[in-house]
N, C-alpha and C positions, 0 to 999 in steps of 0.2 A: 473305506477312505473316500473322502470327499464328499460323503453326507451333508446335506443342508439341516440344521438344524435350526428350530426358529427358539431366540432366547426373550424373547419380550415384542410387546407391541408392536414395535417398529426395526428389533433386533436380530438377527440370525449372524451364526457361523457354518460355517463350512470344517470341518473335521477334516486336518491335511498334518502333515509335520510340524507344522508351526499353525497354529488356529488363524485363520483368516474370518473377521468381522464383513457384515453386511448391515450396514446402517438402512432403512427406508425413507429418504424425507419427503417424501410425499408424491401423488400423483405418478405412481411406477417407478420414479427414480430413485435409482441406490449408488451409493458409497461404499467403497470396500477398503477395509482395514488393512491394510498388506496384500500380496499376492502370490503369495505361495513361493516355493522355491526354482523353480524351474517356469519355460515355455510351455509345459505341458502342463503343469500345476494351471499356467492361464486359460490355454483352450477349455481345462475343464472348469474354470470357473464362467467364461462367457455362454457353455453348454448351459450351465445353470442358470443363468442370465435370463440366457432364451427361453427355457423352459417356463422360466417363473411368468413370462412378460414384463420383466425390470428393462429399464433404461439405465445403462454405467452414464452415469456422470464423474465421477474421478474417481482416484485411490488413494489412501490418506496410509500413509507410511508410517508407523511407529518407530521404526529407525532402520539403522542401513545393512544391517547383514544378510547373507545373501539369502538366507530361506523365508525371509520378510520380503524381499524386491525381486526375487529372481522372476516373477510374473510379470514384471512392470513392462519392460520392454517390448514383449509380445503383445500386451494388452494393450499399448499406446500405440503400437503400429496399425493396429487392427482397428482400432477406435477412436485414437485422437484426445483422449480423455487428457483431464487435467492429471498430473498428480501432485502431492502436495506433502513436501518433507522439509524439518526447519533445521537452519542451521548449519553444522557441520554434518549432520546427515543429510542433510540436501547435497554438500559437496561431495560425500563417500559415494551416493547413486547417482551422481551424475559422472561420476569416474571411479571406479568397483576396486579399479587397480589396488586404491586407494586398503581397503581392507586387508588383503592377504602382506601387499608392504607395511601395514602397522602392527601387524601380529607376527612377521617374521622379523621389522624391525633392522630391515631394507629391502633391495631388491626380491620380490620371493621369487625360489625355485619353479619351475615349472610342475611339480608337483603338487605345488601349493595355487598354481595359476588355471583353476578350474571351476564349472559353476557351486560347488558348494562351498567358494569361499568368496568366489567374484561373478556377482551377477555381471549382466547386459547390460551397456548404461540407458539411462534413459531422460528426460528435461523435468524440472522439479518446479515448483512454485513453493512460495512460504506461506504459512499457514496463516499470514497477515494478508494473502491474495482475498480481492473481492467475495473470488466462487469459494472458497474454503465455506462446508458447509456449519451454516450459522446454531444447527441444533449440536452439536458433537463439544462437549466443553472437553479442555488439554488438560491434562494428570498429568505434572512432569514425575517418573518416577525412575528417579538420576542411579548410577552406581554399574549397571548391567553393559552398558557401554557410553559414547561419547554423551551422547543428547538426546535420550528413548524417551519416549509419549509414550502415555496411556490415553483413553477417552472414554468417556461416558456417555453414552445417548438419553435421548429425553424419558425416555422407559423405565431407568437408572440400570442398563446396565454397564459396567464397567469391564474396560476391553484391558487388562493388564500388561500385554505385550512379556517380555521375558523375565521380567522381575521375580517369579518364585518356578521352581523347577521342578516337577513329580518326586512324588516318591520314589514310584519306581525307577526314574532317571539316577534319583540321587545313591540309589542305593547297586545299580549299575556303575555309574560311572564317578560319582562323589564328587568331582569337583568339576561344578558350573562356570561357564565364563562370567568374571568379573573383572569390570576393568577399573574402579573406584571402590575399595572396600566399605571403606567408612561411610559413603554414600551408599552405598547398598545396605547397610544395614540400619541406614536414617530410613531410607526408602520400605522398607522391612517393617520397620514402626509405624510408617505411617499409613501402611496397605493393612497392617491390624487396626488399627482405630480406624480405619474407612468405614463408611456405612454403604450400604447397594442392594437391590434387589438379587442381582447372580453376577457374579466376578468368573470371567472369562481368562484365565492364565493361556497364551499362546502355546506353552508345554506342560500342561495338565488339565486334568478335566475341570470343566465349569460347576463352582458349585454358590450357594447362599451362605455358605462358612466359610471366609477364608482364612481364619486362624491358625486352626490346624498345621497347614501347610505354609503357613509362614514359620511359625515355631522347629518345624522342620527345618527349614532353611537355614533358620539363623544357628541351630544348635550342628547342622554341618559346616556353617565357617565359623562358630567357634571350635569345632572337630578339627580344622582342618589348619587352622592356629595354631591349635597346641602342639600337633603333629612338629608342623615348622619349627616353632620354639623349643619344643624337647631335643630335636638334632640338632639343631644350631647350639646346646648345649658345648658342643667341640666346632671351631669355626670353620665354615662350609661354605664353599660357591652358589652360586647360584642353580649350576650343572648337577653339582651335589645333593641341593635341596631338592631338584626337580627330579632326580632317580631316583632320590629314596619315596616321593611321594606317589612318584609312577610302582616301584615296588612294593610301597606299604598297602596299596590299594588295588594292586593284581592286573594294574592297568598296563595296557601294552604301548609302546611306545611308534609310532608313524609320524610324517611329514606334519599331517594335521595335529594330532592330539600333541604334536612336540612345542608344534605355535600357540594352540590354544589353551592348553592345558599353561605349557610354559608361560605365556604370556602373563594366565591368571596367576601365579606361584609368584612373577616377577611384582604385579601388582599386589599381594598376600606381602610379601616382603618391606615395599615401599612403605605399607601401612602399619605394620608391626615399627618397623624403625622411626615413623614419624611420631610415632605412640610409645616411644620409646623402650617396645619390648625387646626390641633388637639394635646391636649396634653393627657399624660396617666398619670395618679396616681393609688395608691394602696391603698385600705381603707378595713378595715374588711377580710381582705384576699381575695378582690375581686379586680380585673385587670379592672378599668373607664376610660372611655373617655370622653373628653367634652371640648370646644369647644375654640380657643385660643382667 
């Protein structure tokens, strides 16, 4: 873990839980894609730093969840660097709080108030800032959460951020966070038609084929669709749909996988019903779904 690996000309990663990007623009200075999940995920990235002879010049965020920024914090105390997130992800890391409350959907538990779900905050810049470096072009590749970048560097290659999930993840845990269905599966389309020299998935291996592993993906949310829509056959809660999907797939139920998992089920639902697979009614003062 936390092998440097070099992916093109001017490109390398780092092999950590969530794949961290190292851009070079030139003259020792580098850009880093994300920063690992934790303070320690940082130290061992500035280790690497050093050893190389790179100069950090900033860190370019692909978006806000905590195993993408939980670096950020330590790395900016220690260096000063820019870092650089647009948007509403710029507002999630510059207040973490922010995540665990939109996935529990208020105040969250104090079990849910910890660093794998709320990094450290840290000061952001938009990617419209001067320093934002000028070689790195933006892939919005929407659906995975609020407002997730990809980038490209001048090498071609292509940093995907969380857009497509391992096999072996999917086949562990089957349902990835999604927070826009129907964007994630535009997004899906369009990460097949890409062209690139090597596509870097943050939770899978890098490779010069990404097809494969998209066609994966897409055919576990439609897996994971029909599941929905078959219960909802007899009209079902929310709660309902969410324990039969934690049981139809062996998954054990915690603080986390209850928000994130739940979460994603809650969004699976919005978008079945706006595509009119699903209708909602109200009975008993309980919010049903079930089946059009």
């Amino acid at each position: 873990m936390f092998e440097l690996t070099q992916a093109g000309d001017c490109s390398y990663y780092v092999n950590a839980p969530a794949k961290i990007g190292v851009y070079c623009s030139g003259d020792n200075q580098v850009y880093l894609i994300d920063s690992g999940n934790d303070k320690d995920a940082g130290r061992k990235l500035l280790r690497i730093l050093e050893q190389r002879g790179w100069r950090l010049a900033g860190i370019v965020n692909t978006h806000s969840n905590a195993d993408h920024i939980g670096g950020n914090h330590f790395i900016q105390q220690k260096t000063g660097c820019k870092i650089f997130a647009e948007g509403i992800e710029g507002h999630f890391t510059e207040s973490p709080i922010l995540e665990p409350a939109f996935l529990y959907g208020g105040f969250p538990a104090g079990e849910l108030r910890h660093k794998f779900l709320m990094a450290q905050p840290s000061s952001v810049f938009p990617f419209s800032d001067p320093d934002f470096p000028s070689g790195l072009k933006v892939i919005p590749p929407p659906g995975h959460f609020f407002q997730m970048y990809g980038f490209r560097t001048p090498d071609d290659t292509v940093f995907l951020a969380d857009c497509l999930s391992s096999a072996a993840t999917l086949e562990k845990y089957h349902v990835s966070f999604i927070y826009d269905v129907a964007a994630y599966l535009e997004t899906l389309d369009a990460v097949e038609r890409m062209e690139g020299r090597l596509f870097v998935p943050s939770h899978a291996e890098a490779t010069d084929d990404i097809g494969p592993l998209v066609d994966l993906n897409r055919k576990k949310v439609r897996q994971i669709a029909d599941l929905i829509c078959t219960f909802c056959q007899t009209p079902a809660s929310s709660e309902a749909v969410l324990k039969h999907v934690f049981d139809s797939y062996g998954l054990t139920m915690n603080f986390e996988q209850h928000v994130l998992v739940g979460s994603t089920v809650r969004s699976y639902l919005s978008w079945l019903h706006d595509s009119g697979e699903l209708e909602a009614e109200f009975a008993d003062n309980t919010l049903l779904w079930k089946r059009s």
